[in-house]
C-alpha positions, 0 to 999 in steps of 0.5 A, spaced: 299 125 155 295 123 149 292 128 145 284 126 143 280 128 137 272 130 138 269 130 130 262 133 130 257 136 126 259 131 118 256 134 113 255 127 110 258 131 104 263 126 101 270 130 097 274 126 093 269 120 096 271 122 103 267 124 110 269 129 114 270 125 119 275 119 115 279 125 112 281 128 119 282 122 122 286 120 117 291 127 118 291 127 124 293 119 125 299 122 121 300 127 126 299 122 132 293 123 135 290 116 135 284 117 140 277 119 137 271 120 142 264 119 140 262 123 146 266 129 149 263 126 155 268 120 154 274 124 155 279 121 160 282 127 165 288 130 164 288 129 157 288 135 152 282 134 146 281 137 138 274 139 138 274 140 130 266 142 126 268 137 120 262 141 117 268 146 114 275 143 110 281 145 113 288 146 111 293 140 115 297 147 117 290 148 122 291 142 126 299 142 126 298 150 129 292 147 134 296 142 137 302 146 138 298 152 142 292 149 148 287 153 150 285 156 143 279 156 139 280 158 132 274 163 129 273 163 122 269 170 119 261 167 117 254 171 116 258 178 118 262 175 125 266 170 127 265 163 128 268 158 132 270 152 129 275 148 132 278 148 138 284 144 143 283 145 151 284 141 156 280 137 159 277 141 165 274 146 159 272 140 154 265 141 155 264 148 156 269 150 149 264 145 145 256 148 149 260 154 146 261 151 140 254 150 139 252 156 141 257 159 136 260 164 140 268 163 145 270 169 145 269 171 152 271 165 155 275 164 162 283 161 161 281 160 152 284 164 147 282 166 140 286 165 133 284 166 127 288 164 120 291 171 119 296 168 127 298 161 122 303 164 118 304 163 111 309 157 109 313 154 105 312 147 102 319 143 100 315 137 098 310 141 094 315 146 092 310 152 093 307 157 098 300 158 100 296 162 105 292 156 111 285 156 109 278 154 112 272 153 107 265 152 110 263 144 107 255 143 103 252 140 097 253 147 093 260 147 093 263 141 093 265 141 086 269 147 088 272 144 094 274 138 091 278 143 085 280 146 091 284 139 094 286 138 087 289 145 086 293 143 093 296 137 091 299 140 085 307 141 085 307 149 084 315 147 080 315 142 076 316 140 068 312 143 063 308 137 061 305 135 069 305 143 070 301 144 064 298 138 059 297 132 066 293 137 070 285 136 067 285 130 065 289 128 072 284 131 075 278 126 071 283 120 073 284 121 080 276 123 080 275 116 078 280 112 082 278 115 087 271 112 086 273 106 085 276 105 091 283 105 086 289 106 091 295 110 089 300 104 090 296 100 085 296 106 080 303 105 081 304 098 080 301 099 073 306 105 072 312 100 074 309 095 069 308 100 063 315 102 065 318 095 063 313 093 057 316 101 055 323 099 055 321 092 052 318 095 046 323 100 045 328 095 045 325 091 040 325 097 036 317 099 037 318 105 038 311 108 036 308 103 041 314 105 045 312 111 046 304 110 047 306 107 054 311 111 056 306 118 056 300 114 059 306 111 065 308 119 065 301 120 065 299 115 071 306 118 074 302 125 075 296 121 078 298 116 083 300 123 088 295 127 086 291 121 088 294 120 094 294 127 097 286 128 096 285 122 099 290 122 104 293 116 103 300 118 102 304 113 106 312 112 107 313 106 103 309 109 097 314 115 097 319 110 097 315 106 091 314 112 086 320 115 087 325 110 086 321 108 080 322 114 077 329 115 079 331 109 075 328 108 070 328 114 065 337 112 064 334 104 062 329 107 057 334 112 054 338 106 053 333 101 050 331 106 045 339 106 042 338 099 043 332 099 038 335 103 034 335 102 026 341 105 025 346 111 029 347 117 024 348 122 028 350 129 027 355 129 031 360 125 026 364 123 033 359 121 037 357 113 037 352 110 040 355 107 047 358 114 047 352 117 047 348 112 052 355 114 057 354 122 056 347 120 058 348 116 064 354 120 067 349 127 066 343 123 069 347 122 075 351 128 076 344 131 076 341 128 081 347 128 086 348 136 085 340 136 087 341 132 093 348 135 095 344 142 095 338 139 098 341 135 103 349 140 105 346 145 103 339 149 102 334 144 105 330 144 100 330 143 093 334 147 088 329 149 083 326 152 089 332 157 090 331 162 086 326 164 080 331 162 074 331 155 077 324 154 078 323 157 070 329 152 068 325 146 072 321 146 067 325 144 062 331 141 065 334 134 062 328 129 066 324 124 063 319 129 061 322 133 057 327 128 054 321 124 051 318 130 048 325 130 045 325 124 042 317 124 041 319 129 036 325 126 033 321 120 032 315 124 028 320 126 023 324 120 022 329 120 025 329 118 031 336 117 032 337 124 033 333 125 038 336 121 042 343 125 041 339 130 043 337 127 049 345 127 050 347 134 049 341 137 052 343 132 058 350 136 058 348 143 058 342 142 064 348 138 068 353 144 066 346 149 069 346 144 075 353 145 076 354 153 076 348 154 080 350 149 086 358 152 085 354 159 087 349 156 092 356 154 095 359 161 094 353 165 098 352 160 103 359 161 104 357 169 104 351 169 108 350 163 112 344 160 108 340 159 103 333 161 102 327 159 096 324 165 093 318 161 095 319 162 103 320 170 102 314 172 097 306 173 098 302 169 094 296 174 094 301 178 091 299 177 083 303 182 080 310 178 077 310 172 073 314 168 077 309 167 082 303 167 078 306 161 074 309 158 080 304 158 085 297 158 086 291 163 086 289 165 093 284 160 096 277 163 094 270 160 094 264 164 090 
């Protein structure tokens, strides 16, 4: 049977220019619940409902642990006690849960049982690559600010390469502000992504290099923002997964090889090395690169290979992808001669192949050992702030003032 959704008290405080009331409509709509009741007199017999306060933000992994357990009622620590602010009941409690609700206490309630955030377990995200503890925070005008930086924080990939993870972050964040108010939707941050992408490849094979470049950061740039974008607004969407990361998949060898193309001249310091050679040392690395990734994330480990351990979280944020490689040729570029930068492009992509290699012949061997394969990730603490890797690779515990 359906379950149906009751969204009350909206603080009419937008976050990243949404209502309480659209943001969970648009998780849970996601999650399957489609019905949404203006009364909770409306509900229909023998259909199970969330009673959600939308005058508090929630971690997604509240209503993904409410819709699995019925009867509950989660209470949250405010004014020196414990506030109920969301509950799933079956409809014979639907009224009773919310007159207690507004009344602000459930504890003692017949056939319903209480939770708190310290029964949801802290998890491990494959797609944002970190671990975190589920949160509730109180929504109004004073912290809106820190509750948006807080959204923002969240979307981030906690392994990434050095330039998303430390020079995109503040001015991703102006941008997606900015989209966000303009009604800007991630798809069309990546439309201009995929223009700028080809425009890049052009002028790098015109051999503009300089204006090349210009775009090619500002499309790596727009990269960072059309997923921060979509996760604060929460308009991710299958075909924009499909979008963004197949452009992302096939770009970064073309533009490699249109900046050979554009080259004034080839005078590597590798006397052997020709240009066609150093494009197919390229694309043959590029490609066993992104297949050791999908073995291990596929046969293997079921999540990403730079989340298995914390060398390969470290290694990520320098491992031959397009970031990286383009601070290669930036670099080359500045000192005149950018034909080494592409050289070094090859070499750089040989030896990040040849870590790649080594790392899933030894996830072979212990998983053969062992039986599985864990990420550092799923094993630590996050409140637990002592060792580097984890301040580095995971974010702050989720605190308000």
């Amino acid at each position: 049977m359906s379950v149906y959704a009751y969204i009350v008290n909206d603080p009419n405080v937008r976050l990243w220019n949404l209502t309480s009331r659209t943001r969970y409509q648009r998780i849970l709509n996601r999650m399957g619940v489609q019905n949404f009741l203006d009364n909770i007199n409306e509900l229909p017999s023998n259909h199970p409902v969330l009673i959600i306060r939308g005058d508090f933000l929630y971690d997604e992994r509240v209503f993904s642990y409410l819709l699995k357990h019925p009867n509950v009622v989660l209470e949250v620590q405010a004014g020196g006690g414990l506030l109920p602010v969301a509950a799933h009941v079956d409809s014979s409690l639907a009224s009773s849960t919310w007159c207690a609700m507004q009344q602000e206490r459930t504890g003692k309630m017949a056939n319903l049982q209480s939770v708190s955030l310290r029964d949801l377990s802290i998890s491990f995200s494959n797609e944002l690559r970190k671990s975190d503890h589920p949160y509730v925070f109180p929504i109004c005008e004073d912290n809106r600010m820190a509750l948006e930086e807080h959204l923002f924080t969240g979307s981030y990939k906690g392994v990434t390469d050095l330039v998303t993870k430390f020079l995109w972050p503040v001015p991703a964040k102006w941008a997606t502000r900015l989209c966000a108010l303009w009604g800007i939707s991630p798809n069309q941050v990546t439309s201009l992504s995929l223009m700028l992408v080809i425009a890049v490849g052009i002028l790098f094979g015109y051999g503009l290099l300089f204006w090349g470049l210009v775009l090619g950061w500002v499309m790596t740039f727009l990269d960072t923002v059309d997923g921060k974008l979509a996760r604060v607004t929460v308009t991710s969407s299958k075909w924009g997964n499909i979008f963004d990361h197949g452009i992302d998949l096939i770009h970064p060898p073309l533009w490699y090889l249109a900046w050979g193309v554009g080259l004034p001249a080839f005078a590597p310091a590798l006397s052997w090395l020709t240009l066609e050679m150093t494009f197919g040392i390229i694309l043959i690395g590029y490609i066993v690169g992104r297949m050791v990734e999908g073995i291990f994330q596929w046969w293997l480990g079921g999540f990403v290979i730079f989340c298995w351990k914390p060398l390969d979280s470290y290694f990520r944020l320098i491992t031959a992808r397009r970031n990286p490689n383009l601070i290669l040729l930036t670099g080359s570029f500045l000192l005149g001669r950018p034909d080494l930068g592409l050289e070094a492009v090859a070499v750089w992509t040989v030896g990040s192949t040849i870590i790649l290699l080594t790392r899933l012949l030894m996830a072979v061997w212990e998983k053969v050992t062992t039986g599985s394969l864990t990420s550092w990730l799923a094993e630590i603490d996050p409140l637990n702030r002592n060792s580097l890797e984890v301040r580095l690779f995971t974010n702050p515990p989720a605190t308000l003032k």
